[in-house]
C-alpha positions in Angstrom: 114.1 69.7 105.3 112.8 66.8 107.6 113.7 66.6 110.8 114.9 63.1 112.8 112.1 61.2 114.4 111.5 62.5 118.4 109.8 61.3 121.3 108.0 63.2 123.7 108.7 63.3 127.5 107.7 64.9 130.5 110.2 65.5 133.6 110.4 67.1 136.7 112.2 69.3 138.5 113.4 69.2 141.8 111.1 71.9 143.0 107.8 70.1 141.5 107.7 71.8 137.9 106.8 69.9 134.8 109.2 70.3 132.0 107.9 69.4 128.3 110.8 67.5 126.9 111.8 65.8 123.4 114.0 63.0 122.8 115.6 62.6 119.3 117.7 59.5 119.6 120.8 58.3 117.0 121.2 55.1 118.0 124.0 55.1 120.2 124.2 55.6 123.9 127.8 57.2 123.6 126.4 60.5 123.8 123.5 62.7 124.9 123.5 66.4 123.7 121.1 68.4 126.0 119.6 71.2 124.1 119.2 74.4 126.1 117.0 77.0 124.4 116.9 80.9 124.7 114.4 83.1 126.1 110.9 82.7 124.9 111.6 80.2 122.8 111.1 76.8 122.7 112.3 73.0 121.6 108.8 73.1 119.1 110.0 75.8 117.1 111.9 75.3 113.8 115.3 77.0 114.8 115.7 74.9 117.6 114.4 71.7 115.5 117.0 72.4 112.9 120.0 72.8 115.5 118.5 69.4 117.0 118.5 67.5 113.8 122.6 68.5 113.1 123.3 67.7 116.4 121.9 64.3 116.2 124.6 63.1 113.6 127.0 63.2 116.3 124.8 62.1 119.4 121.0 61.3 121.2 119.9 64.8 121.9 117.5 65.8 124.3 115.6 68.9 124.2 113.0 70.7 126.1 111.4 74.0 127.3 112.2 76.0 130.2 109.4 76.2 132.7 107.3 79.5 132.1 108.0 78.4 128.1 105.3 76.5 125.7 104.2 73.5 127.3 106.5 73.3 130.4 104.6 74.7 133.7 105.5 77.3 136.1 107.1 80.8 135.3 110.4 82.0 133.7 112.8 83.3 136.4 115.2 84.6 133.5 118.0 82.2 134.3 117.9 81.7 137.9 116.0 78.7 138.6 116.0 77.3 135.0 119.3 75.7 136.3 117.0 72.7 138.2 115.1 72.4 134.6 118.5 71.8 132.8 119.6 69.4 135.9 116.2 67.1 135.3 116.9 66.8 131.8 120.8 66.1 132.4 119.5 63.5 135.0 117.0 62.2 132.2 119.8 61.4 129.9 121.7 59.9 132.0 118.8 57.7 133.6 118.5 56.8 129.5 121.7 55.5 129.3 124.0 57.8 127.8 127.5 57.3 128.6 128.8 61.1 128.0 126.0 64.0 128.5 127.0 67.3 127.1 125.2 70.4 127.5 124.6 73.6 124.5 122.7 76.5 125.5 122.4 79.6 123.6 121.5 83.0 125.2 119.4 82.7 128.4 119.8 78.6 127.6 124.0 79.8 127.5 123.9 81.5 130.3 122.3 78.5 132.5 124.1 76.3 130.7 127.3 77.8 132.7 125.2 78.2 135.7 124.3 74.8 136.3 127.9 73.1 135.6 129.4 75.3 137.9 126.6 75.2 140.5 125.3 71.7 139.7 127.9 69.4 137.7 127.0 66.4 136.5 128.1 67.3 132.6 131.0 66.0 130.4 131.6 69.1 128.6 129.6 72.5 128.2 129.0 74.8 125.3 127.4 78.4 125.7 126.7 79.9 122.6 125.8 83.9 122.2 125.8 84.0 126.3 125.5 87.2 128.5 128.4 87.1 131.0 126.4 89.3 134.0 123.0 90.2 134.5 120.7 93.7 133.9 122.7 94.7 131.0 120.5 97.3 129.1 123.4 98.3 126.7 122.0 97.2 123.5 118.1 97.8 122.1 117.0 94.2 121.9 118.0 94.1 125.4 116.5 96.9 126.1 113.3 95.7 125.0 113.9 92.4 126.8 113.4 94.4 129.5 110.5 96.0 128.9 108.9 92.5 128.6 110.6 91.5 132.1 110.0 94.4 134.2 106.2 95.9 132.8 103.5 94.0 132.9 102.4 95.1 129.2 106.0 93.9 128.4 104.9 90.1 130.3 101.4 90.3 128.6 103.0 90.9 125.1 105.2 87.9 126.6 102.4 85.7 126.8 100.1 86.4 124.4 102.8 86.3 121.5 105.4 83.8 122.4 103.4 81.7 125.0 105.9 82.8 127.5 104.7 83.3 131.4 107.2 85.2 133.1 107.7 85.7 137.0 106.1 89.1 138.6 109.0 89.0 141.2 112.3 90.5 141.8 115.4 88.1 142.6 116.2 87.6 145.8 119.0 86.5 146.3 120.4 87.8 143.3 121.8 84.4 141.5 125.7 84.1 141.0 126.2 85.7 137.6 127.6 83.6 134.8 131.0 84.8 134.5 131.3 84.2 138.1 130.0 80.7 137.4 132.4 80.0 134.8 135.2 79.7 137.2 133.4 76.7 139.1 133.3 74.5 136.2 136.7 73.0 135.4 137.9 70.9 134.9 135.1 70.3 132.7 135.4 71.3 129.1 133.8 74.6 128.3 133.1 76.3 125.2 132.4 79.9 124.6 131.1 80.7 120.9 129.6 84.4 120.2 128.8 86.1 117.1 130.6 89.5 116.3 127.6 90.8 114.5 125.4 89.9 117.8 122.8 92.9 118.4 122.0 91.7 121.9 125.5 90.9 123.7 128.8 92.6 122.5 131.6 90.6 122.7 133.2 92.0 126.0 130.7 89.5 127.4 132.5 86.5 125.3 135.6 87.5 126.9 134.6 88.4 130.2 133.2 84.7 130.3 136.1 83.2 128.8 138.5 85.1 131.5 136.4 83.7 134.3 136.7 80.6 133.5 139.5 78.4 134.1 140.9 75.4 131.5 140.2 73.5 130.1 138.1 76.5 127.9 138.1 77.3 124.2 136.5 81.0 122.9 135.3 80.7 119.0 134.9 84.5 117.2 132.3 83.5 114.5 132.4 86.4 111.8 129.2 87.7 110.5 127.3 85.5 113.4 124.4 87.2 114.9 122.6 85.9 118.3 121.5 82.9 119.1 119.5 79.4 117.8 117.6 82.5 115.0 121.6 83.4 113.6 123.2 79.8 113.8 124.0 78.0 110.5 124.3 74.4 110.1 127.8 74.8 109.1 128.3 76.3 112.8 126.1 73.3 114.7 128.6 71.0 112.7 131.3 72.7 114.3 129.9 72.4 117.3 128.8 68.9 117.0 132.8 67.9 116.3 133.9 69.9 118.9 131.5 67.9 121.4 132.4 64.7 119.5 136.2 65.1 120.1 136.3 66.8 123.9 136.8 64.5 126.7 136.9 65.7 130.5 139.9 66.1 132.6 
Protein backbone atom coordinates (compact mmCIF):
# COMPACT_ATOMS: atom_id res chain seq x y z
CA UNK A 1 0.00 0.00 0.00
CA UNK A 2 1.26 3.57 -0.71
CA UNK A 3 1.19 5.96 1.64
CA UNK A 4 0.01 9.93 1.10
CA UNK A 5 2.74 12.30 0.16
CA UNK A 6 4.48 14.02 3.62
CA UNK A 7 6.64 16.71 4.35
CA UNK A 8 9.21 16.84 6.76
CA UNK A 9 9.49 19.38 9.64
CA UNK A 10 11.46 20.26 12.55
CA UNK A 11 9.87 22.01 15.79
CA UNK A 12 10.70 22.98 19.01
CA UNK A 13 9.74 22.67 22.23
CA UNK A 14 9.31 25.04 24.85
CA UNK A 15 12.25 23.78 26.81
CA UNK A 16 14.75 23.91 23.60
CA UNK A 17 14.24 20.22 22.29
CA UNK A 18 14.12 19.50 18.56
CA UNK A 19 11.18 17.42 17.55
CA UNK A 20 11.42 15.49 13.98
CA UNK A 21 7.98 15.99 12.62
CA UNK A 22 5.92 15.01 9.36
CA UNK A 23 3.18 16.75 7.67
CA UNK A 24 0.81 14.74 5.41
CA UNK A 25 -1.64 17.27 4.18
CA UNK A 26 -5.35 16.58 2.51
CA UNK A 27 -6.07 19.69 1.15
CA UNK A 28 -8.21 21.26 3.49
CA UNK A 29 -7.45 23.47 6.44
CA UNK A 30 -10.67 22.30 8.28
CA UNK A 31 -8.82 19.88 10.25
CA UNK A 32 -5.39 18.91 11.60
CA UNK A 33 -5.16 15.33 13.26
CA UNK A 34 -1.93 15.33 15.48
CA UNK A 35 -0.53 11.84 15.61
CA UNK A 36 0.87 10.90 19.05
CA UNK A 37 2.92 7.69 18.95
CA UNK A 38 3.66 5.07 21.77
CA UNK A 39 6.72 4.25 23.45
CA UNK A 40 9.72 3.54 21.38
CA UNK A 41 8.20 4.01 18.48
CA UNK A 42 8.10 6.42 15.99
CA UNK A 43 6.17 8.51 13.05
CA UNK A 44 8.90 6.61 10.36
CA UNK A 45 7.63 3.24 11.13
CA UNK A 46 4.95 1.50 9.01
CA UNK A 47 2.22 1.08 11.77
CA UNK A 48 2.20 4.61 12.44
CA UNK A 49 2.45 5.46 8.53
CA UNK A 50 -0.60 3.25 7.89
CA UNK A 51 -2.71 4.91 10.86
CA UNK A 52 -1.52 8.37 9.23
CA UNK A 53 -2.53 7.56 5.64
CA UNK A 54 -6.47 6.55 6.99
CA UNK A 55 -6.43 9.46 9.01
CA UNK A 56 -5.70 11.67 6.21
CA UNK A 57 -9.08 10.93 4.35
CA UNK A 58 -10.76 12.85 7.01
CA UNK A 59 -8.09 15.71 7.78
CA UNK A 60 -4.16 17.24 7.47
CA UNK A 61 -2.40 15.10 9.93
CA UNK A 62 0.64 15.87 11.55
CA UNK A 63 2.95 13.43 13.08
CA UNK A 64 6.18 13.29 14.85
CA UNK A 65 8.53 11.63 17.37
CA UNK A 66 8.73 12.14 20.94
CA UNK A 67 12.09 13.60 22.00
CA UNK A 68 14.45 10.62 23.17
CA UNK A 69 12.62 8.72 19.87
CA UNK A 70 14.31 8.32 16.24
CA UNK A 71 15.34 11.61 15.03
CA UNK A 72 13.87 13.96 17.65
CA UNK A 73 16.66 15.09 20.38
CA UNK A 74 16.76 14.88 23.99
CA UNK A 75 15.60 11.86 26.25
CA UNK A 76 12.22 10.02 26.85
CA UNK A 77 10.85 11.07 30.26
CA UNK A 78 8.02 8.24 29.80
CA UNK A 79 5.09 10.68 29.54
CA UNK A 80 6.01 13.48 31.68
CA UNK A 81 7.57 16.12 29.63
CA UNK A 82 6.46 14.62 26.22
CA UNK A 83 3.34 16.89 26.98
CA UNK A 84 5.57 20.23 25.62
CA UNK A 85 6.46 17.92 22.46
CA UNK A 86 2.69 17.30 21.67
CA UNK A 87 2.02 21.27 22.63
CA UNK A 88 4.79 22.33 19.76
CA UNK A 89 3.17 20.19 17.24
CA UNK A 90 -0.52 21.34 18.35
CA UNK A 91 0.99 24.99 18.05
CA UNK A 92 2.52 23.87 14.55
CA UNK A 93 -0.90 23.02 13.20
CA UNK A 94 -2.36 25.65 14.20
CA UNK A 95 0.37 28.16 13.04
CA UNK A 96 -0.43 26.04 9.49
CA UNK A 97 -3.74 27.03 9.43
CA UNK A 98 -5.97 24.45 10.48
CA UNK A 99 -9.16 25.59 11.74
CA UNK A 100 -9.98 22.40 14.17
CA UNK A 101 -6.76 20.54 15.70
CA UNK A 102 -7.57 17.16 17.18
CA UNK A 103 -5.23 15.05 19.04
CA UNK A 104 -4.84 10.72 18.90
CA UNK A 105 -2.38 9.15 21.01
CA UNK A 106 -2.06 5.56 21.56
CA UNK A 107 -0.30 4.08 24.77
CA UNK A 108 2.49 6.34 26.15
CA UNK A 109 1.23 8.82 23.01
CA UNK A 110 -2.59 8.13 24.87
CA UNK A 111 -1.53 8.83 27.98
CA UNK A 112 0.01 12.44 27.07
CA UNK A 113 -2.49 12.90 24.86
CA UNK A 114 -4.88 13.37 28.13
CA UNK A 115 -2.04 14.95 29.92
CA UNK A 116 -1.57 17.81 27.81
CA UNK A 117 -5.40 18.75 27.17
CA UNK A 118 -6.00 18.82 30.68
CA UNK A 119 -2.71 20.49 31.64
CA UNK A 120 -2.22 22.44 28.38
CA UNK A 121 -5.56 22.86 26.20
CA UNK A 122 -5.41 24.19 23.13
CA UNK A 123 -7.24 20.99 21.32
CA UNK A 124 -10.76 20.55 19.76
CA UNK A 125 -11.25 17.15 20.68
CA UNK A 126 -8.99 14.24 22.11
CA UNK A 127 -8.75 10.58 21.46
CA UNK A 128 -6.55 8.10 23.71
CA UNK A 129 -6.35 4.86 22.29
CA UNK A 130 -4.99 1.70 24.47
CA UNK A 131 -3.96 4.32 27.39
CA UNK A 132 -2.62 3.53 30.93
CA UNK A 133 -4.89 5.37 33.40
CA UNK A 134 -1.88 5.68 36.41
CA UNK A 135 1.60 5.25 36.42
CA UNK A 136 4.22 2.12 37.63
CA UNK A 137 1.76 -0.43 36.84
CA UNK A 138 3.78 -3.73 36.64
CA UNK A 139 0.65 -5.97 36.43
CA UNK A 140 1.08 -7.42 33.10
CA UNK A 141 4.49 -8.98 31.48
CA UNK A 142 4.96 -6.61 28.63
CA UNK A 143 4.80 -4.07 31.22
CA UNK A 144 6.84 -5.75 33.19
CA UNK A 145 9.47 -5.76 30.68
CA UNK A 146 8.89 -2.09 29.99
CA UNK A 147 10.29 -1.75 33.05
CA UNK A 148 13.18 -3.50 32.86
CA UNK A 149 14.10 -1.18 29.82
CA UNK A 150 13.16 1.95 32.07
CA UNK A 151 14.72 1.31 35.29
CA UNK A 152 18.23 -1.02 34.26
CA UNK A 153 20.49 0.31 32.33
CA UNK A 154 20.86 -3.03 30.10
CA UNK A 155 17.03 -2.52 29.81
CA UNK A 156 17.98 1.53 28.31
CA UNK A 157 20.94 0.04 26.32
CA UNK A 158 18.69 -2.67 24.70
CA UNK A 159 16.44 0.57 24.36
CA UNK A 160 18.84 2.24 22.20
CA UNK A 161 20.61 -0.06 20.41
CA UNK A 162 17.21 -1.83 19.07
CA UNK A 163 14.56 0.78 18.82
CA UNK A 164 16.77 3.94 18.67
CA UNK A 165 15.25 5.02 21.83
CA UNK A 166 17.38 7.18 24.51
CA UNK A 167 15.71 7.16 27.64
CA UNK A 168 16.25 9.43 30.82
CA UNK A 169 18.59 7.94 33.71
CA UNK A 170 16.52 9.97 36.28
CA UNK A 171 13.70 9.41 38.66
CA UNK A 172 10.60 11.86 38.48
CA UNK A 173 10.50 14.49 40.55
CA UNK A 174 7.74 15.75 40.98
CA UNK A 175 5.88 12.86 40.15
CA UNK A 176 3.57 14.16 37.07
CA UNK A 177 -0.31 14.26 37.66
CA UNK A 178 -1.40 10.85 36.46
CA UNK A 179 -3.77 10.51 33.45
CA UNK A 180 -6.88 9.61 35.11
CA UNK A 181 -6.40 12.51 37.29
CA UNK A 182 -5.83 14.52 34.12
CA UNK A 183 -8.85 13.41 32.44
CA UNK A 184 -10.97 15.38 34.75
CA UNK A 185 -9.37 18.81 33.52
CA UNK A 186 -10.27 18.42 30.05
CA UNK A 187 -13.95 19.19 29.45
CA UNK A 188 -15.50 20.46 28.06
CA UNK A 189 -13.47 19.23 25.29
CA UNK A 190 -14.51 16.04 23.58
CA UNK A 191 -12.58 13.00 24.79
CA UNK A 192 -12.48 9.61 23.54
CA UNK A 193 -11.37 6.53 25.29
CA UNK A 194 -10.89 3.37 22.87
CA UNK A 195 -9.06 0.16 24.50
CA UNK A 196 -8.74 -3.28 23.27
CA UNK A 197 -10.10 -6.16 25.42
CA UNK A 198 -7.52 -8.50 24.19
CA UNK A 199 -4.70 -5.76 25.29
CA UNK A 200 -1.68 -7.68 26.93
CA UNK A 201 -0.20 -4.42 28.35
CA UNK A 202 -3.24 -2.49 30.09
CA UNK A 203 -6.42 -4.33 31.30
CA UNK A 204 -9.35 -2.64 30.84
CA UNK A 205 -9.88 -1.33 34.57
CA UNK A 206 -7.52 1.33 33.18
CA UNK A 207 -10.23 2.21 30.20
CA UNK A 208 -12.73 2.69 32.87
CA UNK A 209 -10.82 4.22 35.44
CA UNK A 210 -10.03 6.94 32.71
CA UNK A 211 -13.40 7.14 31.49
CA UNK A 212 -14.78 7.73 35.26
CA UNK A 213 -12.29 10.61 35.70
CA UNK A 214 -13.20 12.31 33.22
CA UNK A 215 -16.13 14.48 32.94
CA UNK A 216 -18.55 14.93 29.51
CA UNK A 217 -18.48 15.43 27.09
CA UNK A 218 -16.55 11.58 26.91
CA UNK A 219 -17.33 8.47 24.87
CA UNK A 220 -15.48 4.80 26.00
CA UNK A 221 -15.36 2.30 22.77
CA UNK A 222 -14.75 -1.73 23.99
CA UNK A 223 -13.10 -2.99 20.68
CA UNK A 224 -13.43 -6.92 20.79
CA UNK A 225 -10.42 -8.89 19.82
CA UNK A 226 -8.28 -5.44 19.79
CA UNK A 227 -4.87 -5.84 21.23
CA UNK A 228 -2.56 -2.67 22.20
CA UNK A 229 -1.73 0.02 20.42
CA UNK A 230 -0.72 1.57 16.65
CA UNK A 231 0.90 -2.63 16.23
CA UNK A 232 -3.08 -4.04 16.97
CA UNK A 233 -5.18 -1.18 15.16
CA UNK A 234 -6.98 -2.13 11.91
CA UNK A 235 -7.95 0.26 9.34
CA UNK A 236 -11.42 -0.44 9.91
CA UNK A 237 -10.85 0.93 13.67
CA UNK A 238 -8.71 4.35 12.35
CA UNK A 239 -11.93 4.76 10.14
CA UNK A 240 -13.90 4.74 13.13
CA UNK A 241 -11.85 6.94 14.58
CA UNK A 242 -11.44 9.23 11.76
CA UNK A 243 -15.65 9.73 11.68
CA UNK A 244 -15.75 10.08 15.17
CA UNK A 245 -13.17 13.08 14.89
CA UNK A 246 -14.92 14.20 11.74
CA UNK A 247 -18.37 14.56 13.43
CA UNK A 248 -17.33 15.87 17.23
CA UNK A 249 -17.41 19.41 17.79
CA UNK A 250 -16.42 21.24 21.26
CA UNK A 251 -18.73 22.47 23.83
Amino acid sequence: MGFAPAFGAMLRTADGIRIDASHTPNGSLDLGVVVAHGFTGSWRERPTRRIVHVLSGFGGVLSFDFRGHGRSGGVSTVGDLEVLDLDAAVKHARSIGYERVVTVGFSMGAAVAVRHAGLHGGVDAVVAVSAPARWYYRGTRPMRQVHWAIEQWSGRLAARLAKRTRISTGTWDPVPLPPHEAAALIAPTPLLIVHGDADPFFPLDHAHQLYEGAKEPKELWIEPGYGHAEAAATPELIRKIGRWISRTKSQ
